[in-house]
Backbone as JSON Lines, residues from 0, in Angstrom:
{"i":0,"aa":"X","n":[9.29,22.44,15.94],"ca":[10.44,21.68,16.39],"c":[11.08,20.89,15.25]}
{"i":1,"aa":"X","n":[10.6,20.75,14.02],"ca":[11.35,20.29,13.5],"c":[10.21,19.0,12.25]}
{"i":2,"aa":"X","n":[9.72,18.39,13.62],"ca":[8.9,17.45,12.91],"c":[7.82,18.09,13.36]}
{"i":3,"aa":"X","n":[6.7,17.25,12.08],"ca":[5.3,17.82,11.44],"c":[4.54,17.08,12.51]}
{"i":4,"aa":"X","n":[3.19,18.04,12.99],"ca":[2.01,17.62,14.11],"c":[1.89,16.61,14.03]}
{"i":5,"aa":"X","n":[1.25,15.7,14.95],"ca":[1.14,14.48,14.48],"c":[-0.79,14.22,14.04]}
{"i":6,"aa":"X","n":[-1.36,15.42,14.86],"ca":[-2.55,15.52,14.29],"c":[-2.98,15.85,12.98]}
{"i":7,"aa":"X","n":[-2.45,16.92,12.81],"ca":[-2.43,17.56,11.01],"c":[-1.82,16.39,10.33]}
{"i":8,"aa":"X","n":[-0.68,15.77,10.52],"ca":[-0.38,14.34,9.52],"c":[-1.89,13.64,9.22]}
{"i":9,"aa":"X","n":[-2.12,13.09,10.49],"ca":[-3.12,12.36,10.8],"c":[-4.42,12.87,9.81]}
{"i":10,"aa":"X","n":[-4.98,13.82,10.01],"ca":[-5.67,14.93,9.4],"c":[-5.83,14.53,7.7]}
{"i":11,"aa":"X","n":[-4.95,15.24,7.66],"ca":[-4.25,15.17,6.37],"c":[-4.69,13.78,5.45]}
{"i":12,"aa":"X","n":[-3.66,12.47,6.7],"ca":[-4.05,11.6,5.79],"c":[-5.45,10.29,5.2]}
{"i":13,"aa":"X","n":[-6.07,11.41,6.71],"ca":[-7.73,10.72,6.74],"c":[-8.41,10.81,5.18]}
{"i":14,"aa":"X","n":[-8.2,12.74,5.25],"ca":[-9.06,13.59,4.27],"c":[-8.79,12.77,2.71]}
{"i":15,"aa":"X","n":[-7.11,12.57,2.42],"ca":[-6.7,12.24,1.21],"c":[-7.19,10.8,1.31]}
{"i":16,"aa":"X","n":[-6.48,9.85,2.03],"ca":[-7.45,8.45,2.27],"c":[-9.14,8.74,1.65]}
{"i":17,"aa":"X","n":[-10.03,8.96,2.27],"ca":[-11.18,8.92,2.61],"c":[-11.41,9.43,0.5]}
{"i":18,"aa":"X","n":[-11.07,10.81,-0.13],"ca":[-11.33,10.92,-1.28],"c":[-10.93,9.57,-1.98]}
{"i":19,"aa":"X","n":[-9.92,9.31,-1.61],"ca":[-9.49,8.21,-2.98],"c":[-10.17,6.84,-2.92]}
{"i":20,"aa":"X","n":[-10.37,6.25,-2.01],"ca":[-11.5,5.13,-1.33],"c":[-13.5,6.23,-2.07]}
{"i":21,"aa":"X","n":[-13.42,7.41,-1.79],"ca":[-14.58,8.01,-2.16],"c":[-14.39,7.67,-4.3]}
{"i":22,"aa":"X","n":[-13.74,7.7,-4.55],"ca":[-13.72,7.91,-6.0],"c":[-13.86,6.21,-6.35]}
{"i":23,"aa":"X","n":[-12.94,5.74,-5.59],"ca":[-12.98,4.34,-6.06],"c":[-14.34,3.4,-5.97]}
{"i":24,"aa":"X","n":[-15.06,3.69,-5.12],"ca":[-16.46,3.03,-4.78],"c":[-17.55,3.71,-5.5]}
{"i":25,"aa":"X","n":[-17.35,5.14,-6.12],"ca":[-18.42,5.88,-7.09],"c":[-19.34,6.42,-6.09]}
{"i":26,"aa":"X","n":[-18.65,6.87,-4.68],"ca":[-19.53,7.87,-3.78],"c":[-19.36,9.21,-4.16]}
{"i":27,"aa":"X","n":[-18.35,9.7,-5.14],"ca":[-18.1,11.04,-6.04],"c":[-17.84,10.35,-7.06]}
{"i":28,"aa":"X","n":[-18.15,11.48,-7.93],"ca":[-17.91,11.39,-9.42],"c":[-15.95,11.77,-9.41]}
{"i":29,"aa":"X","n":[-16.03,10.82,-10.55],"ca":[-14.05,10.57,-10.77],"c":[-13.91,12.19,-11.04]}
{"i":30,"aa":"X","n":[-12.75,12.69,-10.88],"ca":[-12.44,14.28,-11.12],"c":[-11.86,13.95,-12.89]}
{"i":31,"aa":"X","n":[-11.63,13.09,-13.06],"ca":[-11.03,12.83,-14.13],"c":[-12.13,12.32,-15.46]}
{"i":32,"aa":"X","n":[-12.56,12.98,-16.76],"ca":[-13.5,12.13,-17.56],"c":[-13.05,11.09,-18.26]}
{"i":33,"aa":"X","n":[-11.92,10.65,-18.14],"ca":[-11.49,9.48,-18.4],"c":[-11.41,8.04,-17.51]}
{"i":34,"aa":"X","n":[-11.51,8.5,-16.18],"ca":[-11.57,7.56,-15.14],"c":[-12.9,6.49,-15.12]}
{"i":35,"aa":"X","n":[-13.28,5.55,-14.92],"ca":[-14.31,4.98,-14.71],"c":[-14.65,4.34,-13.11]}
{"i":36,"aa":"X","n":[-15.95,4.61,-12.58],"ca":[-16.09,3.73,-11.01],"c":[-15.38,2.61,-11.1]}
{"i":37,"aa":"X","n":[-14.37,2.53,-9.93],"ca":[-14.24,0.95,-9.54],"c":[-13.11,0.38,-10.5]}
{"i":38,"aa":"X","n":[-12.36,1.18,-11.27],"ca":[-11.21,1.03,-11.95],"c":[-9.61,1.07,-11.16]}
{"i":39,"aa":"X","n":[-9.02,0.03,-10.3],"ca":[-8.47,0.08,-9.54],"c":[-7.5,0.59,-10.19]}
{"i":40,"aa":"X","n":[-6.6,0.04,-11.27],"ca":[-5.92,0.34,-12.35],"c":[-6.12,1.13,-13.26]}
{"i":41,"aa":"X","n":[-6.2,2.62,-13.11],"ca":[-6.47,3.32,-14.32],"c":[-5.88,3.32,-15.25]}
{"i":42,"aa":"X","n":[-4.38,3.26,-15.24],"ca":[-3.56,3.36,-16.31],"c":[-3.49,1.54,-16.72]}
{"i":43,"aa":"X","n":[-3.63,0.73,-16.2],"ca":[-3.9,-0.68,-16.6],"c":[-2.36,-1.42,-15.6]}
{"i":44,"aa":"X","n":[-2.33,-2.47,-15.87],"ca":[-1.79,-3.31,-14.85],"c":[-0.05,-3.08,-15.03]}
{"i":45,"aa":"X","n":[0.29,-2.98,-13.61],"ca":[2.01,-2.03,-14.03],"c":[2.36,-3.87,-14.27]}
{"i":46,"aa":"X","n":[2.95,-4.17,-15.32],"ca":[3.89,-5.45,-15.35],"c":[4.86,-4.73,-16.51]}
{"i":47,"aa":"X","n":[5.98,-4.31,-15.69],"ca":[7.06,-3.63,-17.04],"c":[7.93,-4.94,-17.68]}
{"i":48,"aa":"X","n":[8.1,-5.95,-16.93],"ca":[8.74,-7.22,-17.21],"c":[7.95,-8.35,-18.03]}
{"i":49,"aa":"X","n":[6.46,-8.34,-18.18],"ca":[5.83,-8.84,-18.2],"c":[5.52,-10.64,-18.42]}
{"i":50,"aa":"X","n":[5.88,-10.36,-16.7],"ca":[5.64,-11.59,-15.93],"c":[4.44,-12.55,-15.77]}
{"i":51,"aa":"X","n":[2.9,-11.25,-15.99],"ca":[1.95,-11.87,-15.81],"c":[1.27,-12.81,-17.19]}
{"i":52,"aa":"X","n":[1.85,-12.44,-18.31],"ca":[2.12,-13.51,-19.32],"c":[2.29,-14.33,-19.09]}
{"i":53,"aa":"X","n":[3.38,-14.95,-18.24],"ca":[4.41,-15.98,-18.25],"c":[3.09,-17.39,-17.97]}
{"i":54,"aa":"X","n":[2.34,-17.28,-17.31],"ca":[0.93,-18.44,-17.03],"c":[1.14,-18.87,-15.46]}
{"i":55,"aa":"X","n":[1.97,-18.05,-14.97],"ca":[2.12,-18.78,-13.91],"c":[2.01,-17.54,-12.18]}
{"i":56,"aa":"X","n":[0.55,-16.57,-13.28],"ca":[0.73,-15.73,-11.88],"c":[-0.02,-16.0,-10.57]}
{"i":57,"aa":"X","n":[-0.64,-16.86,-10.65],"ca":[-0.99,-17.39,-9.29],"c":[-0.28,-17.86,-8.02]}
{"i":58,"aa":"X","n":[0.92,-18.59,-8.64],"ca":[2.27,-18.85,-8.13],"c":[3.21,-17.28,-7.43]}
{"i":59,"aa":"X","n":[3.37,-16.85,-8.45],"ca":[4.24,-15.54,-8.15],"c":[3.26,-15.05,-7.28]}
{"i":60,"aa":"X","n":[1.41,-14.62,-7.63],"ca":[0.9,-13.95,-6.33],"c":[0.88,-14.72,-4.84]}
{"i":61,"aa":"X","n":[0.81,-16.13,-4.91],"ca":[1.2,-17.24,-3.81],"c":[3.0,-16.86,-2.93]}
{"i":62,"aa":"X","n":[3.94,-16.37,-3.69],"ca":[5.12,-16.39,-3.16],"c":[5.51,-14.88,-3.1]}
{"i":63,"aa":"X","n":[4.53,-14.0,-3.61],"ca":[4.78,-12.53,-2.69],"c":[4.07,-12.29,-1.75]}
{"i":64,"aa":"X","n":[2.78,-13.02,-1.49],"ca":[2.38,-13.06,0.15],"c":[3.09,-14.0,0.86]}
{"i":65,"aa":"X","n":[3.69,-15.09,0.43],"ca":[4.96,-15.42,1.43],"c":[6.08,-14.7,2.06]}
{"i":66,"aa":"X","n":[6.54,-14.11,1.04],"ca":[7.56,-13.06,1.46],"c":[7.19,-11.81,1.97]}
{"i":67,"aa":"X","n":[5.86,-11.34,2.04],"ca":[5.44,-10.54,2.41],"c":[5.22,-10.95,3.9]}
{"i":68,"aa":"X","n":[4.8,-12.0,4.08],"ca":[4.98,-12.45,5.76],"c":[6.06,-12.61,6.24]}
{"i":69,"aa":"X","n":[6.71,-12.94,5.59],"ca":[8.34,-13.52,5.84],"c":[9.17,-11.48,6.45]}
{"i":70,"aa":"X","n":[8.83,-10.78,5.85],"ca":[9.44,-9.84,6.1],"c":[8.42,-8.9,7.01]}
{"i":71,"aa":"X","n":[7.69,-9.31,7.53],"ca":[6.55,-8.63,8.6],"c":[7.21,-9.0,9.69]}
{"i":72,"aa":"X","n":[8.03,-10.5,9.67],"ca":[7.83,-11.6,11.04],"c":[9.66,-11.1,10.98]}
{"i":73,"aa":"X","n":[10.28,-10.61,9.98],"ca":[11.72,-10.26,10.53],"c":[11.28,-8.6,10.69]}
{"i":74,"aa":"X","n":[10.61,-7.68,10.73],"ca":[10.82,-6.76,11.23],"c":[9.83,-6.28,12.69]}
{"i":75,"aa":"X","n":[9.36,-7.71,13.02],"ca":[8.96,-7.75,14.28],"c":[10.36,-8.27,15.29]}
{"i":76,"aa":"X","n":[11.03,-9.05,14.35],"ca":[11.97,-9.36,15.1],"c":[12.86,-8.37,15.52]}
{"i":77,"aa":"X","n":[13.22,-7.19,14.42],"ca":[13.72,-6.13,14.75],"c":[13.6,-5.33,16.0]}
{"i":78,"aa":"X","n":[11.64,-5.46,16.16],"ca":[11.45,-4.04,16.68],"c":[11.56,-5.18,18.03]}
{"i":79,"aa":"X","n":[11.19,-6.15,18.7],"ca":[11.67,-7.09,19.8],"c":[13.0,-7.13,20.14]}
{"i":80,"aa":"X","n":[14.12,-6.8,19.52],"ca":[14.88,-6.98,19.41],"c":[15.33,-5.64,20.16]}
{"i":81,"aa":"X","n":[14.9,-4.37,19.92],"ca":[15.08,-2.86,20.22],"c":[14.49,-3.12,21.85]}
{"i":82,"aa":"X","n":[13.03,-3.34,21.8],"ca":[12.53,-3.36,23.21],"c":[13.48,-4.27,24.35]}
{"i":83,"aa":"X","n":[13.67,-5.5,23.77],"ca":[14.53,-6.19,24.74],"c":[15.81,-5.85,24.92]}
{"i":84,"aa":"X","n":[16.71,-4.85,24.8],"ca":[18.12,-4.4,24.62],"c":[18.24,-3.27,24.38]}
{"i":85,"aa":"X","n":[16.97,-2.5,24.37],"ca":[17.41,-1.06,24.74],"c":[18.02,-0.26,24.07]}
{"i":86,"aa":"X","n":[18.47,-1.15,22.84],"ca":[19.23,-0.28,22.18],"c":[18.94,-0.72,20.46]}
{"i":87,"aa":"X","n":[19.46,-0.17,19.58],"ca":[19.34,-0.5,18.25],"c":[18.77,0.47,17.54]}
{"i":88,"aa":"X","n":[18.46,0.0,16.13],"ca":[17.6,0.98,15.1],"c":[15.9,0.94,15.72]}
């Protein structure tokens, strides 16, 4: 019909989940001989701006879990917003 099973998604994204959580904890050996167990960052920490210099990343990690709630609690408002009116995105 158009759109993909919702089981095979599902499927799918157990199997890939489950390896990459498997590599990260050192329940398989990394496929990679450069990789090391438990290296969340393989390629090392993405800061292209490099912000985390600046001395003040505790702050910045403090005000992206703010906004990270802040935009959970407006797209609840969204989806409340659909249920109560029947209509919308």
């Amino acid at each position: 019909s158009g759109y993909p099973n919702f089981w095979a998604v599902l499927a799918i994204e157990v199997v890939l989940m489950g390896l990459a959580e498997a590599y990260r904890t050192g329940l398989t050996d990394p496929v990679f001989d450069e990789l090391t167990v438990g290296d969340v960052s393989p390629g090392g920490r993405f800061d292209p701006l490099g912000l985390a210099e600046s001395g003040d990343l505790e702050e910045l990690k403090i005000k992206e879990l703010k906004h990270c709630r802040l935009s959970m609690f407006a797209w609840l408002g969204c989806i409340m917003q659909r249920l109560a009116t029947q209509e919308g995105p």
